[in-house]
N, C-alpha and C positions, 0 to 999 in steps of 0.2 A: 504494500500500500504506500501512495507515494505521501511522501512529509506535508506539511500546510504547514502557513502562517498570515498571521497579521500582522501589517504595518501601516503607521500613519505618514502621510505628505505634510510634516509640520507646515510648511509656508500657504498649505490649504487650508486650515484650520483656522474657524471664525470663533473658536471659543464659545459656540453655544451653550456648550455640556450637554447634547441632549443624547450624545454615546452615555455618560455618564448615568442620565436618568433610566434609558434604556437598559441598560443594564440591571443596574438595583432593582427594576422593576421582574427584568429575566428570572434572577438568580432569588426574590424574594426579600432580599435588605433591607433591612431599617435605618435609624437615621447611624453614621458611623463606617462602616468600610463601605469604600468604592473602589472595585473591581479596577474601572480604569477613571483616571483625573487628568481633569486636565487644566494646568495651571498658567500661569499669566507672568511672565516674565520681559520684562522692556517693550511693551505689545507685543511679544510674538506669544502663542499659546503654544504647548505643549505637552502633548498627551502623554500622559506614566501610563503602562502596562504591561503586565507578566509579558517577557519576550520569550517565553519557553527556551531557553538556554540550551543547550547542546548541555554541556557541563553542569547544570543546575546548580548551581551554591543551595538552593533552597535543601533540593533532592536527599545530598550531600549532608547537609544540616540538620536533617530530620533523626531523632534517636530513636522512631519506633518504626519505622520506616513507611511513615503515612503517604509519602508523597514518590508516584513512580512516571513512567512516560507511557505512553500506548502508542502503538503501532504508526502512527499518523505526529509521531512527535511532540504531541500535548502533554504538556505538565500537568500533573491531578490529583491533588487531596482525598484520600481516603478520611470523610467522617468519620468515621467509626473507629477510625485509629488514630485520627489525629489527638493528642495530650493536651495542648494549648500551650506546650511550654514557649511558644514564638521563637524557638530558636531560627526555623527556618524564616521567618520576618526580619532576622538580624540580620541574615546573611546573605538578602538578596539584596543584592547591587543598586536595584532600581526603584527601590521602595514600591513595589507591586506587591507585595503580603501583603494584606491587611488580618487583623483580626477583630473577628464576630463577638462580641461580648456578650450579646445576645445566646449562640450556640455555646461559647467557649472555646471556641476552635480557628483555626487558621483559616484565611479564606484567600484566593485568587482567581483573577480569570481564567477560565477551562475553555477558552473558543467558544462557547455556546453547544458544548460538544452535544449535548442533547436535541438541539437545532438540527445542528449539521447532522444529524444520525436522522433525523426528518429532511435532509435535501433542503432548509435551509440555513440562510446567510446567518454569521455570527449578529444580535441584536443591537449591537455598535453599530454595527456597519450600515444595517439594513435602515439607520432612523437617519443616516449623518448628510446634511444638506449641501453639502458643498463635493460628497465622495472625495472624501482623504481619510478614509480608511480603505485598502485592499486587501481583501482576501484571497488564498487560492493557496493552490501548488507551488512550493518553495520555486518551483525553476519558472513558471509563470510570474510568480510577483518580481522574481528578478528583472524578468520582460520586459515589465512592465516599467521599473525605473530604468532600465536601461534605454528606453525609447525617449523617456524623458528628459535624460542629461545630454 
């Protein structure tokens, strides 16, 4: 099965947040983690989001071994065995952990893996007005910025 990913066109991004809202609303959130944020720096915006790491620091970090990859290169949380220790929130790079205070547990973007197991779009993507989020096959998104530069 071939790999996926997500990535954002920062210089497209108008800052709505409504990936943001989209999301929380996917994944069930209350007020507190957000999947992906997106933050405001000198006017430019810029989206945080689990980048599913090749090498995961999260993965890595985890001491009961809640967090693995499936076939398709998605990072994923096992509830049921996540501790809440947040070790794996310390240790990712991009500040994409969050934790659920609510559950007790770690939480991150999963791609909308459940989506995509129904044929659709990750629920970022599909709400985002300007498309600067693309989806797809790691050697398609490449395509795709590479036609860009």
């Amino acid at each position: 099965m071939a790999k996926i990913s997500l990535v954002f066109t920062k210089k497209d991004c108008m800052g709505c947040h409504a990936c943001e809202v989209a999301c929380k609303q996917e994944h069930g959130l209350g007020v507190g983690p957000r999947l992906v944020r997106v933050i405001e720096r000198s006017s430019d915006f810029i989206p945080v989001y689990c980048h599913h790491c090749a090498k995961a620091p999260c993965k890595e970090a985890c001491p009961v071994e809640a967090i693995s990859r499936n076939e398709q290169g998605i990072v994923l949380i096992d509830n049921d065995l996540c501790i809440g220790c947040k070790e794996c929130i310390e240790a990712c790079p991009f500040g994409a952990m969050q934790f659920d205070d609510n559950q007790e547990i770690a939480v991150k973007c999963d791609l909308c893996v459940e989506r995509l197991a129904d044929n659709k779009q990750p629920a970022c993507m599909s709400v985002c007005p300007t498309g600067c989020i693309h989806f797809g096959e790691e050697k398609s998104i490449a395509a795709v910025f590479e036609r860009m530069s």
